[in-house]
C-alpha positions as CSV (number, residue, x, y, z in Angstrom):
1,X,146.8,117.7,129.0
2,X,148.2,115.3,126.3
3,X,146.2,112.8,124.9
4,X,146.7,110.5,122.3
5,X,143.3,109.7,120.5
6,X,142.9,106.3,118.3
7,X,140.4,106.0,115.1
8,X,139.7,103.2,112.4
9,X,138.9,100.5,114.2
10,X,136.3,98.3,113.2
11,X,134.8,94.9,112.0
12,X,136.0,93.7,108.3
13,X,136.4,90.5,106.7
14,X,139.4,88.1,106.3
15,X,141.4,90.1,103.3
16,X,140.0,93.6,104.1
17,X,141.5,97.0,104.7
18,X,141.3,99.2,107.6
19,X,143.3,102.7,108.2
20,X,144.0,103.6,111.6
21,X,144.7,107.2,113.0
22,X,146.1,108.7,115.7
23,X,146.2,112.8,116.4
24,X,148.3,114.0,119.4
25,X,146.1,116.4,121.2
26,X,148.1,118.4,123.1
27,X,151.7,119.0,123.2
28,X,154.5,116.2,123.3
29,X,157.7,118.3,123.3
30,X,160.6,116.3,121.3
31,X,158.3,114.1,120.0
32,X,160.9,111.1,118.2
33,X,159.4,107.7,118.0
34,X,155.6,106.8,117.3
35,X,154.5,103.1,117.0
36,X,151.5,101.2,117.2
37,X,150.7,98.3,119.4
38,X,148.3,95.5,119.9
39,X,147.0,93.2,122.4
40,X,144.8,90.0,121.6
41,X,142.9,88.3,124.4
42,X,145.2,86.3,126.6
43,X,148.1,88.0,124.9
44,X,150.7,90.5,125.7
45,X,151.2,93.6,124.2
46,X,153.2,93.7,121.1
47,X,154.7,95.9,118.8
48,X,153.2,96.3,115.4
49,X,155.2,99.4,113.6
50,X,157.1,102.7,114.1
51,X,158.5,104.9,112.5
52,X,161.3,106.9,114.4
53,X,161.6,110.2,114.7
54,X,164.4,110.3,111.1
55,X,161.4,108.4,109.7
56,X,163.0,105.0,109.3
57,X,160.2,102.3,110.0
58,X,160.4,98.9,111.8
59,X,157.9,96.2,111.3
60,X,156.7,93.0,112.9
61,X,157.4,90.0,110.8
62,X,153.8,89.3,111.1
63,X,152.3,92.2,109.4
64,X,155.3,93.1,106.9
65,X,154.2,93.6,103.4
66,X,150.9,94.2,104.7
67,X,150.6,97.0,107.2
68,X,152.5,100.6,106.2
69,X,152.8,102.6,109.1
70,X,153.6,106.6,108.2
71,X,152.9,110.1,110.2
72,X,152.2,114.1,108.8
73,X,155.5,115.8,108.9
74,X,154.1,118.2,111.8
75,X,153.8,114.4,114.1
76,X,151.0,115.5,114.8
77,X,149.2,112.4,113.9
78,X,150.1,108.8,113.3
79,X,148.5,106.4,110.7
80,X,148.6,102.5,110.2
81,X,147.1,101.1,107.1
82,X,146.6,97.3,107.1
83,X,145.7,95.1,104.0
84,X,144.7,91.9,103.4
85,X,143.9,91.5,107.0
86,X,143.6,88.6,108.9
87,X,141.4,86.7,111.6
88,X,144.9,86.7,113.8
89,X,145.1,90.4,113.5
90,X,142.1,90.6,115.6
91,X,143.6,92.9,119.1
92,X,142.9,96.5,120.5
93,X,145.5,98.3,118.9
94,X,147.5,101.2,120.7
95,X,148.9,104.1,119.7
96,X,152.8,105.0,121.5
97,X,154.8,108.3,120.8
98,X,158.5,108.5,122.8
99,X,159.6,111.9,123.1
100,X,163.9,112.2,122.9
101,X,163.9,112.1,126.7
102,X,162.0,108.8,126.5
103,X,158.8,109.6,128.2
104,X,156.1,107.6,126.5
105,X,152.3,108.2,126.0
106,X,149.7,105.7,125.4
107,X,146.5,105.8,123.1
108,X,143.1,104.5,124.6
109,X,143.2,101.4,122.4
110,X,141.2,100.7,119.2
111,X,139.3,97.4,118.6
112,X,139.6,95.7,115.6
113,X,137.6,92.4,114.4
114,X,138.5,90.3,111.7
115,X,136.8,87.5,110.9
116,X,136.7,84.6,108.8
């Protein structure tokens, strides 16, 4: 059974740092694209970052210059590190992974607080 299994979250102040992870347990044949979302309260889900299967990567305007999204060469595991965060970054945060016959697979979400 595949399962995709978040890290990192947390609480930090307005201009911290957090580094999220995500480790594919299980097997995702043809594993291309892997992303991370987030959702704030009263929001829908949006993209954050990915990084395709080539390794090109695609950001939110939002987070760009601040959030580097990059994965082990095995894609066995997904990472997002975010600086100088801010309050209006606070969302769960999901983990995605496409495989090349664009099934999709969804992390359990990671919470992550910043305040002011």
């Amino acid at each position: 059974q595949v399962q995709l299994v978040e890290s990192g979250g947390g609480l930090v102040q307005a201009g911290g740092s957090l580094r999220l992870s995500c480790v594919v347990s299980g097997t995702i044949f043809g594993i291309n694209a892997m992303g991370w979302y987030r959702q704030a309260p009263g929001k829908q889900r949006e993209l954050v970052a990915v990084i395709s299967g080539g390794g090109s990567t695609n950001y939110a305007d939002s987070v760009k210059g601040r959030f580097t999204i990059s994965r082990d060469n095995a894609k066995t595991t997904v990472y997002l590190q975010m600086n100088s965060l801010k309050p209006e970054d606070t969302a769960v945060y999901y983990c995605n992974v496409h495989n090349i016959w664009n099934r999709e697979y969804w992390g359990q979400g990671t919470q992550v607080t910043v305040s002011s």
